[in-house]
mmCIF file of the C-alpha atoms, coordinates in Angstrom:
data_MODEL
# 
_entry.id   MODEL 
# 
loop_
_atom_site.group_PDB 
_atom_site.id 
_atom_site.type_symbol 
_atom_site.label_atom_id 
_atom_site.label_alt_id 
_atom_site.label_comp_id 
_atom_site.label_asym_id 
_atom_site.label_entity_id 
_atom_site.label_seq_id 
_atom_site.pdbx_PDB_ins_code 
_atom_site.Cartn_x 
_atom_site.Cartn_y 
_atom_site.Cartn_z 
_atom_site.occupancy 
_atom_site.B_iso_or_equiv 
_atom_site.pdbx_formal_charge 
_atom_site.auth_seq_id 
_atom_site.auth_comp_id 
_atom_site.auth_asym_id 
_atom_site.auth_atom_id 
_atom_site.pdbx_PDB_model_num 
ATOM 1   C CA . UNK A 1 1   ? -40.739  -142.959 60.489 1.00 0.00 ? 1   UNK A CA 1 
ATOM 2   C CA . UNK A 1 2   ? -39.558  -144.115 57.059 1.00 0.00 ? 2   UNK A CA 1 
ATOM 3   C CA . UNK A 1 3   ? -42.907  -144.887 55.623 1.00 0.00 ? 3   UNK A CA 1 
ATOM 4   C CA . UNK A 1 4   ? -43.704  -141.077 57.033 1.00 0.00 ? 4   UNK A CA 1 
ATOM 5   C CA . UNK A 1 5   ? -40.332  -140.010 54.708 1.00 0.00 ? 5   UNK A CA 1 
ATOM 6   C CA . UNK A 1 6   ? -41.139  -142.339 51.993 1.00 0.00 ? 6   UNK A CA 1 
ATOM 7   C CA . UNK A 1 7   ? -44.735  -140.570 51.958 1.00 0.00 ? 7   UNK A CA 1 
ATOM 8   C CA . UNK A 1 8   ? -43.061  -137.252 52.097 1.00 0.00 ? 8   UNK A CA 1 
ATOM 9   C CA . UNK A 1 9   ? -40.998  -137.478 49.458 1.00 0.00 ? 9   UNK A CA 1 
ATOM 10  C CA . UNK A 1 10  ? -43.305  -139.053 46.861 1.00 0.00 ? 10  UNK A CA 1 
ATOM 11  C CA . UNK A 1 11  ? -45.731  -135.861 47.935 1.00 0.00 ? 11  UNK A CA 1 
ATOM 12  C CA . UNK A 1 12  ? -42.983  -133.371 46.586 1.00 0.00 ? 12  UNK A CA 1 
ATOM 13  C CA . UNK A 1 13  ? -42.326  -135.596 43.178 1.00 0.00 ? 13  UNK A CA 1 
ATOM 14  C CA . UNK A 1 14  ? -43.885  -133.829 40.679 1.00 0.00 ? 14  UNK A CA 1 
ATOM 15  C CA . UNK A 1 15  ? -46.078  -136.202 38.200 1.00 0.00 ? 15  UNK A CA 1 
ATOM 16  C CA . UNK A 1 16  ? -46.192  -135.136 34.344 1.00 0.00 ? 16  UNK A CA 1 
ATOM 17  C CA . UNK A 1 17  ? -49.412  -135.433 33.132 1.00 0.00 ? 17  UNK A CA 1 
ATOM 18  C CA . UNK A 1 18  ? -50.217  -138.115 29.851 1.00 0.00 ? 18  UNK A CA 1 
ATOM 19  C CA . UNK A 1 19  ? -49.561  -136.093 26.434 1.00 0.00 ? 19  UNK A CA 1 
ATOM 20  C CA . UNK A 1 20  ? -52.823  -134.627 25.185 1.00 0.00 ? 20  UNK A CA 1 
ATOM 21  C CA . UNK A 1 21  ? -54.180  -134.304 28.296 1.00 0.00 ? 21  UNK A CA 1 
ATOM 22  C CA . UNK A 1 22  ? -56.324  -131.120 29.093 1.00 0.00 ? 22  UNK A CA 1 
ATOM 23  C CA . UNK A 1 23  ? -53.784  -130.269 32.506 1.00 0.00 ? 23  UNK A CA 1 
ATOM 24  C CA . UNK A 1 24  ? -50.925  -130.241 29.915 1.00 0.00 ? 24  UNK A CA 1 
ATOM 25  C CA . UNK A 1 25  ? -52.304  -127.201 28.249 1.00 0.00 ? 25  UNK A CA 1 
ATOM 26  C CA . UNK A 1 26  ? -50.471  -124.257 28.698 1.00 0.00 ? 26  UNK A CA 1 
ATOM 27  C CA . UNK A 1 27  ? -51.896  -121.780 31.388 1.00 0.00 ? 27  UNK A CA 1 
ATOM 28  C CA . UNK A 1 28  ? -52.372  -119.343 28.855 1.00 0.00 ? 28  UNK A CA 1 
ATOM 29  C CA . UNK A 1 29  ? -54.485  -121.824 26.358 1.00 0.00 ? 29  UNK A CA 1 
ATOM 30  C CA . UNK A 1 30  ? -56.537  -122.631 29.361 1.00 0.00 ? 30  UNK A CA 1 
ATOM 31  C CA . UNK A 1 31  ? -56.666  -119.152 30.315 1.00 0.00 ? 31  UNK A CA 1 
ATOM 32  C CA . UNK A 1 32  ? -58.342  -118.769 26.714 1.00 0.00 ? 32  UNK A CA 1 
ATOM 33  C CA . UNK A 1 33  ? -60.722  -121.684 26.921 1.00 0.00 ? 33  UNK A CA 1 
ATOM 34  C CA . UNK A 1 34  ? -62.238  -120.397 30.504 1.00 0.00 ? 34  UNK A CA 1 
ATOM 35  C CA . UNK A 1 35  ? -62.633  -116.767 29.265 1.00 0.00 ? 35  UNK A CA 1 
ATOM 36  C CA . UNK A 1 36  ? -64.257  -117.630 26.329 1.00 0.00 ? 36  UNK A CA 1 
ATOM 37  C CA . UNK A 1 37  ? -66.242  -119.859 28.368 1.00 0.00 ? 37  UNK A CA 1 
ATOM 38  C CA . UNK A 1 38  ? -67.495  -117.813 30.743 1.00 0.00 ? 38  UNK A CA 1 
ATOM 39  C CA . UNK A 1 39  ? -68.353  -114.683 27.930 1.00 0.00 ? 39  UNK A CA 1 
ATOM 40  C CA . UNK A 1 40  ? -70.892  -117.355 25.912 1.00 0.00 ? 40  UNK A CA 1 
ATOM 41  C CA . UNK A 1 41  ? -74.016  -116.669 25.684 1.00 0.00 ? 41  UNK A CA 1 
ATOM 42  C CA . UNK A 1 42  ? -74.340  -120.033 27.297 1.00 0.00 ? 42  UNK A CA 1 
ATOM 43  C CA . UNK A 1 43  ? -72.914  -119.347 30.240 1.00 0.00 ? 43  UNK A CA 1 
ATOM 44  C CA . UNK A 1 44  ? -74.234  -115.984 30.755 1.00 0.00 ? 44  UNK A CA 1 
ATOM 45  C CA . UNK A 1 45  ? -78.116  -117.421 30.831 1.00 0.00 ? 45  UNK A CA 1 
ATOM 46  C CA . UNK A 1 46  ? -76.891  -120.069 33.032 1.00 0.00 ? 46  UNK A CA 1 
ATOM 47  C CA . UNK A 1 47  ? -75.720  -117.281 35.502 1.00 0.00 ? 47  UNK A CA 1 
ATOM 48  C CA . UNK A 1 48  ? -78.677  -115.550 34.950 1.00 0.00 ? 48  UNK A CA 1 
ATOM 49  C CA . UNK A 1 49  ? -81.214  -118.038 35.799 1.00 0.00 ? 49  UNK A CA 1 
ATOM 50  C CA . UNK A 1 50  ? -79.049  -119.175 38.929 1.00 0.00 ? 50  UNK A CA 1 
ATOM 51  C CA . UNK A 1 51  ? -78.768  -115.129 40.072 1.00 0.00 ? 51  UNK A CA 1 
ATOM 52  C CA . UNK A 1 52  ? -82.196  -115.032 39.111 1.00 0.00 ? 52  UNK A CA 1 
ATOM 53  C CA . UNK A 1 53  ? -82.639  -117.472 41.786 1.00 0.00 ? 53  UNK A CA 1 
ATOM 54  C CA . UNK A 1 54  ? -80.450  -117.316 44.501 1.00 0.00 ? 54  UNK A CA 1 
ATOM 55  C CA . UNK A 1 55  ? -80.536  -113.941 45.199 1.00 0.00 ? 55  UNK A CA 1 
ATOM 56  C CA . UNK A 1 56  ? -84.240  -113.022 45.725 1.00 0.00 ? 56  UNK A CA 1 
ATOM 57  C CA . UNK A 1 57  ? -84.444  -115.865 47.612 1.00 0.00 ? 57  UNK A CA 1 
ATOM 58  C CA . UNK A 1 58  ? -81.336  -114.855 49.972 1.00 0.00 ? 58  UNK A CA 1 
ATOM 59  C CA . UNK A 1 59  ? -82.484  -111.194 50.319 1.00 0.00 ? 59  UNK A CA 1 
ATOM 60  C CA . UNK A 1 60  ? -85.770  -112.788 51.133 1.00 0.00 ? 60  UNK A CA 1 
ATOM 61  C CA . UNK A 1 61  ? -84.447  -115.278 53.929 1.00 0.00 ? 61  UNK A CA 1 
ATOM 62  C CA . UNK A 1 62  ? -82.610  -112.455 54.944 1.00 0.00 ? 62  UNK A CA 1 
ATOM 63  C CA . UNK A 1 63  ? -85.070  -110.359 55.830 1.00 0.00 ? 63  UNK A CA 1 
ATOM 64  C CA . UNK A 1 64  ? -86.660  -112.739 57.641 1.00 0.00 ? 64  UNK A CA 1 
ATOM 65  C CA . UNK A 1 65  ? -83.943  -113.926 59.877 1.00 0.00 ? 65  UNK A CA 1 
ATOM 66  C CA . UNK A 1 66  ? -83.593  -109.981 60.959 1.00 0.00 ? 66  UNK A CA 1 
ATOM 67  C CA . UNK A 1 67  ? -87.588  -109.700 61.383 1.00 0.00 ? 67  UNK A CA 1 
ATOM 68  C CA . UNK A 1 68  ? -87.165  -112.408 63.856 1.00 0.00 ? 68  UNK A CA 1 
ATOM 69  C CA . UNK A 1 69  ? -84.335  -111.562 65.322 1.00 0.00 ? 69  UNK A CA 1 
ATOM 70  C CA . UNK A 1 70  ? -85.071  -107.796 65.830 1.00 0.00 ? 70  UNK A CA 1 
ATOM 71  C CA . UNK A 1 71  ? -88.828  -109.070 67.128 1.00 0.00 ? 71  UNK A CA 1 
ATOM 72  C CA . UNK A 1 72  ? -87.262  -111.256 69.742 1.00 0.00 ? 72  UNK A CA 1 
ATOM 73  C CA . UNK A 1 73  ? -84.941  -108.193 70.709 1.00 0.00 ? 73  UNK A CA 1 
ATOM 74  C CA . UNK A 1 74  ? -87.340  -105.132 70.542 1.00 0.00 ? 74  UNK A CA 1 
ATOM 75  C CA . UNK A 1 75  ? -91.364  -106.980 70.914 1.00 0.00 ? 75  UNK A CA 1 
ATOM 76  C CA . UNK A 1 76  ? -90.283  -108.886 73.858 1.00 0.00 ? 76  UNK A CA 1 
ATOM 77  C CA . UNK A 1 77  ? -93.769  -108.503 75.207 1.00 0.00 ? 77  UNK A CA 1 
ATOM 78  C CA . UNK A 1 78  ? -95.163  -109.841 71.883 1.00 0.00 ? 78  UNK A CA 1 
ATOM 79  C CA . UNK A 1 79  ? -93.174  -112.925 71.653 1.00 0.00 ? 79  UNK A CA 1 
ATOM 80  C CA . UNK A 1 80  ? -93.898  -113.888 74.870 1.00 0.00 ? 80  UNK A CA 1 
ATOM 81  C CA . UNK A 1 81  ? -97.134  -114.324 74.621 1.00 0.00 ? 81  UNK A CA 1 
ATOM 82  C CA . UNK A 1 82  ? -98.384  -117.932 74.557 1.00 0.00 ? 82  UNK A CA 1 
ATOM 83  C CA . UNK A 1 83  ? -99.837  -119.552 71.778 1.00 0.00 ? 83  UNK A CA 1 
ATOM 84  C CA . UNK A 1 84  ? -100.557 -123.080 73.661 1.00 0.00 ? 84  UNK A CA 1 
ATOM 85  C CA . UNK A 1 85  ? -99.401  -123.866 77.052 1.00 0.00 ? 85  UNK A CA 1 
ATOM 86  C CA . UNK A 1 86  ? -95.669  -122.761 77.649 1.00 0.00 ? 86  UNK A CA 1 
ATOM 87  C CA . UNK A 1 87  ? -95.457  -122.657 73.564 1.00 0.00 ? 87  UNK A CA 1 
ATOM 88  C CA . UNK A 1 88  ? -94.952  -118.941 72.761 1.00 0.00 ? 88  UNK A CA 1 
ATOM 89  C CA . UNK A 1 89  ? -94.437  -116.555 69.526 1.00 0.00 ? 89  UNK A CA 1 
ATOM 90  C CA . UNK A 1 90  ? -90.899  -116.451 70.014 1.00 0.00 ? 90  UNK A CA 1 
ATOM 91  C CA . UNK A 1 91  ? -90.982  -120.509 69.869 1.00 0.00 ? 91  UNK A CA 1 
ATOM 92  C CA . UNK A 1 92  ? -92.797  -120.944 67.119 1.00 0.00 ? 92  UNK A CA 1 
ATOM 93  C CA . UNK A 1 93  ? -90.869  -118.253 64.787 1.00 0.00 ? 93  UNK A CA 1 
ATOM 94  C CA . UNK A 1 94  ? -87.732  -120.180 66.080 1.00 0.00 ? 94  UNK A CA 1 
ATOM 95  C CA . UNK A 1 95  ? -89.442  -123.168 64.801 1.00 0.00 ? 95  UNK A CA 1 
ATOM 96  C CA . UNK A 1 96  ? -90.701  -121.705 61.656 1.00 0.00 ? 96  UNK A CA 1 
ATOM 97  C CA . UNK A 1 97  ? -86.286  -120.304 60.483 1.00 0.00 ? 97  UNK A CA 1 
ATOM 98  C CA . UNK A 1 98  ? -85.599  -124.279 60.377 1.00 0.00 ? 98  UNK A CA 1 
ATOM 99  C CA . UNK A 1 99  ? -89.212  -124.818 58.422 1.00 0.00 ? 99  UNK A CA 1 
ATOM 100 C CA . UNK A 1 100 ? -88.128  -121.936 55.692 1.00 0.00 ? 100 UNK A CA 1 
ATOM 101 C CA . UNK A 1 101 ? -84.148  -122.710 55.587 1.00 0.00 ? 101 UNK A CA 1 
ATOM 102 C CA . UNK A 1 102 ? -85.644  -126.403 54.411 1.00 0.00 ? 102 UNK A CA 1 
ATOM 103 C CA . UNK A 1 103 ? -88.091  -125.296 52.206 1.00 0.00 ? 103 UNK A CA 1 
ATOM 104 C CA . UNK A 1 104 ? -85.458  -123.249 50.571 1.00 0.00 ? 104 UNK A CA 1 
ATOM 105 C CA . UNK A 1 105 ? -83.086  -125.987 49.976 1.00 0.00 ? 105 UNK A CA 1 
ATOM 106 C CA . UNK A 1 106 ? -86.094  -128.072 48.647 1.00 0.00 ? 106 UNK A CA 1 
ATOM 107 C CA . UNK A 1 107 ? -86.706  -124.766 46.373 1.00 0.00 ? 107 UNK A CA 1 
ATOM 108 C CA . UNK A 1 108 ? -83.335  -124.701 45.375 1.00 0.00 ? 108 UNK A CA 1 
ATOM 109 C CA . UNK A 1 109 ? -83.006  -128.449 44.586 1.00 0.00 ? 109 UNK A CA 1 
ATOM 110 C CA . UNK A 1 110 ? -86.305  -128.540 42.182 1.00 0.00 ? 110 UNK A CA 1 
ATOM 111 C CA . UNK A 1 111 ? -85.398  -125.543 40.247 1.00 0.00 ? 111 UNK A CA 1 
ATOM 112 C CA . UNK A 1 112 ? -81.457  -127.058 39.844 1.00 0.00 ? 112 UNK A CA 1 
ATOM 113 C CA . UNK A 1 113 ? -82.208  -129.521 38.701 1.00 0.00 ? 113 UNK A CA 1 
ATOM 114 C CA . UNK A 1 114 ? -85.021  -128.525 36.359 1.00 0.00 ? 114 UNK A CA 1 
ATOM 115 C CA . UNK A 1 115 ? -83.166  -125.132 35.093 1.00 0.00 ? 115 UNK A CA 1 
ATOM 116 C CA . UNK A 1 116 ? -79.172  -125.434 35.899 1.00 0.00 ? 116 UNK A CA 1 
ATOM 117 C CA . UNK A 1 117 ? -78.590  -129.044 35.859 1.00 0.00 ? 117 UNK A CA 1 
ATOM 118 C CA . UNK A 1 118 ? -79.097  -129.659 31.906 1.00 0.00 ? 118 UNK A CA 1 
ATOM 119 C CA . UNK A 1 119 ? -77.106  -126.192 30.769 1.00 0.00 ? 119 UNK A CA 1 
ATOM 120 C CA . UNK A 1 120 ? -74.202  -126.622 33.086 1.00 0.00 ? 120 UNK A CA 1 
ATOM 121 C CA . UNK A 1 121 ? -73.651  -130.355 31.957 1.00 0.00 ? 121 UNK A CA 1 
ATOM 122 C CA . UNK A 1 122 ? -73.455  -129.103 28.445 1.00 0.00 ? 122 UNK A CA 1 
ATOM 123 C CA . UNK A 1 123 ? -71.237  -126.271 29.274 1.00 0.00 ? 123 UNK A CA 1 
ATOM 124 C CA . UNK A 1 124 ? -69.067  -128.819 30.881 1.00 0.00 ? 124 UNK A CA 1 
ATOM 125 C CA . UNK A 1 125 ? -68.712  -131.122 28.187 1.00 0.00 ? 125 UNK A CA 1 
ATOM 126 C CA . UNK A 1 126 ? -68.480  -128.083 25.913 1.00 0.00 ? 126 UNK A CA 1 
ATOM 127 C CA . UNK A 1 127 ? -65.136  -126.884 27.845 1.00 0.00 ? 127 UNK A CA 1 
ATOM 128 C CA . UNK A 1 128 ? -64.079  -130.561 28.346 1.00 0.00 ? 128 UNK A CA 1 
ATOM 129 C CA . UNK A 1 129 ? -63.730  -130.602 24.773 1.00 0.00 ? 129 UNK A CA 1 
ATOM 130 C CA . UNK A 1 130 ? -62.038  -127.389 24.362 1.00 0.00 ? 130 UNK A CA 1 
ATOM 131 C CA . UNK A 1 131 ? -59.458  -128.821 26.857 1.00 0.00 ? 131 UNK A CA 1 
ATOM 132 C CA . UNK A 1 132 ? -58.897  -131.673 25.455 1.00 0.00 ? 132 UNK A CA 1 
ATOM 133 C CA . UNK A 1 133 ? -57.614  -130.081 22.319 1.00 0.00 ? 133 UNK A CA 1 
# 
């Protein structure tokens, strides 16, 4: 029990950060730092090549989760019908959601690191440095 109030107490300490350190910027200087940040020209392609992205790809997926999901509601007859031995439609576009939700994080992996990976670590030294100020 005193280890659990030692614990407790050193939780509620507050620790002062080392002078010149980016955390002992005032909020408002952050505050600065991130909205200038995030209006650069930088970080607008960045978001534009990730939206660029993401979001087909999601509306895509999207669609085809509901396809499937409205086929296996409303076709009944037509998903039921065997493709090889007790293997039927409904089975296979079960299958075929796991197939495309991995494809799509293989998709999303190849083009961050090709397109987002680079910017974003030079954004992030960029504000690092603006921090550290």
């Amino acid at each position: 029990m005193e280890r659990l109030v030692r614990f407790a107490s050193l939780a509620r300490t507050p620790t002062v950060p080392p002078y010149g350190h980016w955390s002992s910027m005032g909020s408002t200087e952050q505050d600065k730092v991130w909205a200038e940040t995030q209006a650069s020209p930088e970080f607008q392609a960045l978001k534009k090549k990730f939206r660029g992205f993401a979001f087909p790809l999601t509306a895509a997926f999207l669609v085809w989760y509901f396809l499937y999901v409205a086929l296996t509601a409303f076709a009944r007859d037509w998903v039921s019908t065997p493709v090889i031995g007790n293997i039927n439609i409904a089975f296979v576009l079960g299958v075929l959601q796991f197939v495309t939700t991995f494809l799509i994080m293989w998709l999303y992996e190849r083009h961050s690191s090709h397109s987002l990976d680079g910017p974003s670590d030079a954004l992030r030294e960029k504000v690092d440095k603006e921090l550290a100020k």
